[in-house]
N, CA, C and O atoms as a GROMACS GRO file, in nm:
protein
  304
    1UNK      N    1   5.598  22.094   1.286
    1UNK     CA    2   5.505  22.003   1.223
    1UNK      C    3   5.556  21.958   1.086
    1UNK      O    4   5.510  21.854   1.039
    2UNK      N    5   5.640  22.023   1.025
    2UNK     CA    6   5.659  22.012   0.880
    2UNK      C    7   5.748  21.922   0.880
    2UNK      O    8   5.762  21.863   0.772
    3UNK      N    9   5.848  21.874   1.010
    3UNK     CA   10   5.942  21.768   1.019
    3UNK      C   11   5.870  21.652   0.997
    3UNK      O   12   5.886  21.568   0.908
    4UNK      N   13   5.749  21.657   1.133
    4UNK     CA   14   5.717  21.553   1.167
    4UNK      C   15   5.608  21.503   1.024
    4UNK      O   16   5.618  21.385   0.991
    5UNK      N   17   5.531  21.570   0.962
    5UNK     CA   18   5.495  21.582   0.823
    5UNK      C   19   5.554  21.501   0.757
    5UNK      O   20   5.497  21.397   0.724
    6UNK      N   21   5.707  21.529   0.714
    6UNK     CA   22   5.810  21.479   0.649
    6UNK      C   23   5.819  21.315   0.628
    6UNK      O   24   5.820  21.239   0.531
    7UNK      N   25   5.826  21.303   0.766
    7UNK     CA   26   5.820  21.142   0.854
    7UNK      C   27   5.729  21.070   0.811
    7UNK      O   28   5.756  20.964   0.754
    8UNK      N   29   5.596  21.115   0.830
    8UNK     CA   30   5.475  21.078   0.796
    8UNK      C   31   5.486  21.066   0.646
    8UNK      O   32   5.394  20.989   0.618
    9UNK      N   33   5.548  21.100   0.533
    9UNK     CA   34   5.554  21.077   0.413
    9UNK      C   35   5.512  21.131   0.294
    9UNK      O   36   5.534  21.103   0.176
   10UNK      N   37   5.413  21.259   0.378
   10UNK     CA   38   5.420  21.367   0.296
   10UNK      C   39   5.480  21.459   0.224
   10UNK      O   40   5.568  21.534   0.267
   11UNK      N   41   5.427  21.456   0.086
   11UNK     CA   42   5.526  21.545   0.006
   11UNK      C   43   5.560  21.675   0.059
   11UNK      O   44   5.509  21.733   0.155
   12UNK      N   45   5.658  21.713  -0.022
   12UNK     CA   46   5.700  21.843   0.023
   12UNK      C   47   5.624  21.969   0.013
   12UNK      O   48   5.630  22.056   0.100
   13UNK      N   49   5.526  21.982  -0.128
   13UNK     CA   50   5.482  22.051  -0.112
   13UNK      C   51   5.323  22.062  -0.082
   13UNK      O   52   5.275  22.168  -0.122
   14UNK      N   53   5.227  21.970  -0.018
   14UNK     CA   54   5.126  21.982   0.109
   14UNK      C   55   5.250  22.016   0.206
   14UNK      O   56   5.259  22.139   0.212
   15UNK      N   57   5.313  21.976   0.256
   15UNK     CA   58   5.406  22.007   0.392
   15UNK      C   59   5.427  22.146   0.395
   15UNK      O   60   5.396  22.205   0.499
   16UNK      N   61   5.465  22.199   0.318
   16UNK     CA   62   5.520  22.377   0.318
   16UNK      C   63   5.381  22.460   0.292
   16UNK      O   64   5.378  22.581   0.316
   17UNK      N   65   5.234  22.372   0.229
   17UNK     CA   66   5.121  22.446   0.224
   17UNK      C   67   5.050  22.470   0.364
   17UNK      O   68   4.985  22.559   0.420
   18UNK      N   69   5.103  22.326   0.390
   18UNK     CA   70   5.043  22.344   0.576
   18UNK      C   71   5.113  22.459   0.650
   18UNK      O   72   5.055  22.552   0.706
   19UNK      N   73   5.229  22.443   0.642
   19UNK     CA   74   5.331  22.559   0.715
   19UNK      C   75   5.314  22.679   0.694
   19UNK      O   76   5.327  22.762   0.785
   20UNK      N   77   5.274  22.721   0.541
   20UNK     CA   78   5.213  22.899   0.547
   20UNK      C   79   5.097  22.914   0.596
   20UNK      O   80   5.060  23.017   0.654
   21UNK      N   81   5.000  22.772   0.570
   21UNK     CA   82   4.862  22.813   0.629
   21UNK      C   83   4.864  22.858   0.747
   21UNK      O   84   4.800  22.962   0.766
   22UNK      N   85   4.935  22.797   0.858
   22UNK     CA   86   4.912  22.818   0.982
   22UNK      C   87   5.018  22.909   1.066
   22UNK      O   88   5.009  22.952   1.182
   23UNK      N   89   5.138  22.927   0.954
   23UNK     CA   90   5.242  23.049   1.013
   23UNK      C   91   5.181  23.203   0.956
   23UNK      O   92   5.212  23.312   1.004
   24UNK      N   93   5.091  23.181   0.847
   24UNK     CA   94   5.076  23.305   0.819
   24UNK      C   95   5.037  23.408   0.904
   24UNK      O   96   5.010  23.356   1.013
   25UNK      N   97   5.018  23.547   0.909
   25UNK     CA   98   5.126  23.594   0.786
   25UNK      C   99   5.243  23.621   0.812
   25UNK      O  100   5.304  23.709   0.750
   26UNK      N  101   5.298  23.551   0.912
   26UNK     CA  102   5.479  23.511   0.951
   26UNK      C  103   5.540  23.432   0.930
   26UNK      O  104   5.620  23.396   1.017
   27UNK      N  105   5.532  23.352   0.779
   27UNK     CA  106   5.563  23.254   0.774
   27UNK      C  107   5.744  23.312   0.711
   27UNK      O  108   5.772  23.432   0.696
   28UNK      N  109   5.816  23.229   0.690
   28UNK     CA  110   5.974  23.267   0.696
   28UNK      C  111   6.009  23.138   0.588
   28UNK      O  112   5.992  23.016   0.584
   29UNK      N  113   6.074  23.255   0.495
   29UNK     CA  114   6.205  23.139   0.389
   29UNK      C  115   6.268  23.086   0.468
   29UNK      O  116   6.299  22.970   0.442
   30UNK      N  117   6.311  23.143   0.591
   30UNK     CA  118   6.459  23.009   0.598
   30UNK      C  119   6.382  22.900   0.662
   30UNK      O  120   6.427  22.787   0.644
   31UNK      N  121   6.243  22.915   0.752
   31UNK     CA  122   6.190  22.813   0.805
   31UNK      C  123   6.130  22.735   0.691
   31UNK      O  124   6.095  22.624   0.731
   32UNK      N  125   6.102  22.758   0.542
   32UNK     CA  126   6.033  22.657   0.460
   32UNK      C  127   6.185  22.548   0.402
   32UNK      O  128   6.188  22.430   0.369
   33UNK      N  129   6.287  22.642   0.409
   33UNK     CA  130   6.375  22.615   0.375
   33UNK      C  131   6.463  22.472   0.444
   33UNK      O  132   6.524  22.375   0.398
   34UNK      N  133   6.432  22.519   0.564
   34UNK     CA  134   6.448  22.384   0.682
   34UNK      C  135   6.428  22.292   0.692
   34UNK      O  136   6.505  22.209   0.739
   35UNK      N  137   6.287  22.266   0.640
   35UNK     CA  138   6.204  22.203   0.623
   35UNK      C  139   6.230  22.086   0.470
   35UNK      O  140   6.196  21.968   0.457
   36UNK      N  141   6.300  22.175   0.375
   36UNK     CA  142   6.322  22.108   0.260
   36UNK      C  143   6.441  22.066   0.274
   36UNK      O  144   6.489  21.984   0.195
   37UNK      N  145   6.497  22.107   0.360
   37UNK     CA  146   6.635  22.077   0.347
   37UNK      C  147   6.708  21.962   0.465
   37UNK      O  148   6.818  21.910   0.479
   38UNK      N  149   6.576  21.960   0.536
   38UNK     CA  150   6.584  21.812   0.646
   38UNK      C  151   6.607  21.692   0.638
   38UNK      O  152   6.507  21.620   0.632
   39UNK      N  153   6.709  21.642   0.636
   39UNK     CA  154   6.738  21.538   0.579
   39UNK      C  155   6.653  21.385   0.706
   39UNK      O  156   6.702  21.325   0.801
   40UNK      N  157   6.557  21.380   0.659
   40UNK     CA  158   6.444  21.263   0.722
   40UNK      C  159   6.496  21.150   0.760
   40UNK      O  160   6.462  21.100   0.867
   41UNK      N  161   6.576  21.096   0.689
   41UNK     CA  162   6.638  20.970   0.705
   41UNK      C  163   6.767  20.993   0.807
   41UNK      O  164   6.802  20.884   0.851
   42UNK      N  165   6.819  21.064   0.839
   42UNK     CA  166   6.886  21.005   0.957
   42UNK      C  167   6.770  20.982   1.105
   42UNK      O  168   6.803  20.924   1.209
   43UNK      N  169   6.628  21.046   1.077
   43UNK     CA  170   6.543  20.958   1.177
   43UNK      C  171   6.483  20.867   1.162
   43UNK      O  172   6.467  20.802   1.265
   44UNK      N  173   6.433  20.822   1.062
   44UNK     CA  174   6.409  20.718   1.027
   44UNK      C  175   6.429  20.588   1.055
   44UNK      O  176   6.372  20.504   0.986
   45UNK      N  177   6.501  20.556   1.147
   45UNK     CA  178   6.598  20.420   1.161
   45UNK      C  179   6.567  20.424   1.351
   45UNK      O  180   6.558  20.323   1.421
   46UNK      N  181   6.556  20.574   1.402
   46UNK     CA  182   6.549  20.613   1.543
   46UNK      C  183   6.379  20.629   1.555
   46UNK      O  184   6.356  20.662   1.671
   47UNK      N  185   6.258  20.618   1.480
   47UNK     CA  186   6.160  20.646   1.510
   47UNK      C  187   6.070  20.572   1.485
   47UNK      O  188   6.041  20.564   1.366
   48UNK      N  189   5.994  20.492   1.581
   48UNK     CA  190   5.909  20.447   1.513
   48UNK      C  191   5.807  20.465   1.445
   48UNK      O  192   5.742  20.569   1.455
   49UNK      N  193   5.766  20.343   1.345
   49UNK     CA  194   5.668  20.436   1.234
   49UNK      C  195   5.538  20.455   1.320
   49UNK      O  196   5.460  20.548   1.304
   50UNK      N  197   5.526  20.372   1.398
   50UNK     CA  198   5.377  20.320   1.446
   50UNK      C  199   5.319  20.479   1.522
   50UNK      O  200   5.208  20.531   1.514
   51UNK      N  201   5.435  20.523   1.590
   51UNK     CA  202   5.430  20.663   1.655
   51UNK      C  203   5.385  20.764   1.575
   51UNK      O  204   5.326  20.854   1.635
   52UNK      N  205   5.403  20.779   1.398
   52UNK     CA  206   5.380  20.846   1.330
   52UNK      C  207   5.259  20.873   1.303
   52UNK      O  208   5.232  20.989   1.272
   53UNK      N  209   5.164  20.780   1.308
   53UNK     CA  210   5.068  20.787   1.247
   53UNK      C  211   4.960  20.795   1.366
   53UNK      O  212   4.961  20.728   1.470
   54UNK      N  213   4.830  20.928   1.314
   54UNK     CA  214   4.780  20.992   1.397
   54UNK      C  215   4.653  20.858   1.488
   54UNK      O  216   4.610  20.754   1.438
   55UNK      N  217   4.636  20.888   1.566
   55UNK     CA  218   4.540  20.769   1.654
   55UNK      C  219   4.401  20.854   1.650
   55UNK      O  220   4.308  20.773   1.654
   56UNK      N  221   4.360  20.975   1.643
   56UNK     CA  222   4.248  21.035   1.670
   56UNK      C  223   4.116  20.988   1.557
   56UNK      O  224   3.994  20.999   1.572
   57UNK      N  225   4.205  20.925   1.425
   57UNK     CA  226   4.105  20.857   1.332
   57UNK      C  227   4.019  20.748   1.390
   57UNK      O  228   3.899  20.728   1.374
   58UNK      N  229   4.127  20.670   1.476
   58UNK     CA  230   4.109  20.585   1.521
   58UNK      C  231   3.979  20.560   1.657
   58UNK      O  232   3.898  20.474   1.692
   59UNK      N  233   4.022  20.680   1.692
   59UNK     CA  234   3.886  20.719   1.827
   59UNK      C  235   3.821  20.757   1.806
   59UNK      O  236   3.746  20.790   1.899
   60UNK      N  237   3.778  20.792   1.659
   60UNK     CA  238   3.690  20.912   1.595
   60UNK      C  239   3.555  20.727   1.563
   60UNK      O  240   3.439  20.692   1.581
   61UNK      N  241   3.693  20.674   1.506
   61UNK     CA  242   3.592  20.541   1.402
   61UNK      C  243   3.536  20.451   1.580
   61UNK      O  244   3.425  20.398   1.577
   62UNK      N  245   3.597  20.444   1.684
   62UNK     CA  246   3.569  20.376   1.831
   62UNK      C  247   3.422  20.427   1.851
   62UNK      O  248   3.330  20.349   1.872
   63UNK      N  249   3.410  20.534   1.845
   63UNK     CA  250   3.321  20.632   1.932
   63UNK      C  251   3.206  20.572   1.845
   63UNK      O  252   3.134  20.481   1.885
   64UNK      N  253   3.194  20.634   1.712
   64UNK     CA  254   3.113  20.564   1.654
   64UNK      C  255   3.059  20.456   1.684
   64UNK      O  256   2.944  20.433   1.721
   65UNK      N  257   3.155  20.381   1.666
   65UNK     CA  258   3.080  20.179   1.685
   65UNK      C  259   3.057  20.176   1.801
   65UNK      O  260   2.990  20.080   1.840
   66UNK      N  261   3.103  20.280   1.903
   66UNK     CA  262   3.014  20.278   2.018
   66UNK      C  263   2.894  20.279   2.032
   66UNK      O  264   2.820  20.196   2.084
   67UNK      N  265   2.855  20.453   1.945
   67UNK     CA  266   2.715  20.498   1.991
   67UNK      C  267   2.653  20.393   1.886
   67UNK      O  268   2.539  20.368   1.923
   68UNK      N  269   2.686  20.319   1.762
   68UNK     CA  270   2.637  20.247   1.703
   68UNK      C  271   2.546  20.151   1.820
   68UNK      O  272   2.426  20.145   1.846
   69UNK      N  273   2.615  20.112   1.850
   69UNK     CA  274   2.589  19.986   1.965
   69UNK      C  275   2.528  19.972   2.078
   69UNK      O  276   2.481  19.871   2.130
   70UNK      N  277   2.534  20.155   2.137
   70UNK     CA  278   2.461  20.185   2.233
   70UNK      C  279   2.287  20.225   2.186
   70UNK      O  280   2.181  20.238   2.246
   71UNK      N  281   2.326  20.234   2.064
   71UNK     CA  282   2.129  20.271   1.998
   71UNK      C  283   2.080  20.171   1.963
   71UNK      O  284   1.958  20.160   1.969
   72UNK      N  285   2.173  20.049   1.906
   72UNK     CA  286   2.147  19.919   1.905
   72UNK      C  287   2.011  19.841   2.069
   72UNK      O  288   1.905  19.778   2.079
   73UNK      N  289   2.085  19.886   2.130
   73UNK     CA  290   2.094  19.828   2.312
   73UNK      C  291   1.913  19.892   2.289
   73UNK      O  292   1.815  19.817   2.289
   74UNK      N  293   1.907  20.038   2.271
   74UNK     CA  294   1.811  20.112   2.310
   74UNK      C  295   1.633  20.113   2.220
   74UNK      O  296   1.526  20.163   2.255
   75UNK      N  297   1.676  20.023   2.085
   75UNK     CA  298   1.573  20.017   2.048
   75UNK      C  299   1.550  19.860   2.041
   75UNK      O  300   1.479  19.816   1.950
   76UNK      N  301   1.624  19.751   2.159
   76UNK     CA  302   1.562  19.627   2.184
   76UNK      C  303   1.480  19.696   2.290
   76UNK      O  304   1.398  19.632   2.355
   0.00000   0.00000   0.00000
């Protein structure tokens, strides 16, 4: 995650806060280390951005203007 983090344009250090949160309590120097030391830009050019960025906001804000619309329907 901390690659794909990277990509996404997050700094380094939310990126390595995420990585102990959820490796703890196994989280590993050489894996934070990896992580800093990933050089992003040779993918960069191979990835698209559009792929990067998460869609679930997106279905989160759908659903909504759904049920918006469906209570709309229900109190004509």
């Amino acid at each position: 995650m901390g690659i794909l983090r990277r990509l996404q344009g997050w700094a380094l250090t939310p990126v390595l806060a995420e990585y102990r949160m959820y490796a703890s309590p196994k989280e590993r120097v050489m894996d934070q280390m990896f992580i800093e030391l990933f050089d992003v830009k040779n993918l960069r050019g191979r990835v698209k951005t559009e792929n990067l960025e998460p869609k679930w906001g997106v279905q989160i804000e759908e659903a909504i203007e759904d049920e918006e619309e469906d209570g709309d329907l229900r109190q004509e």
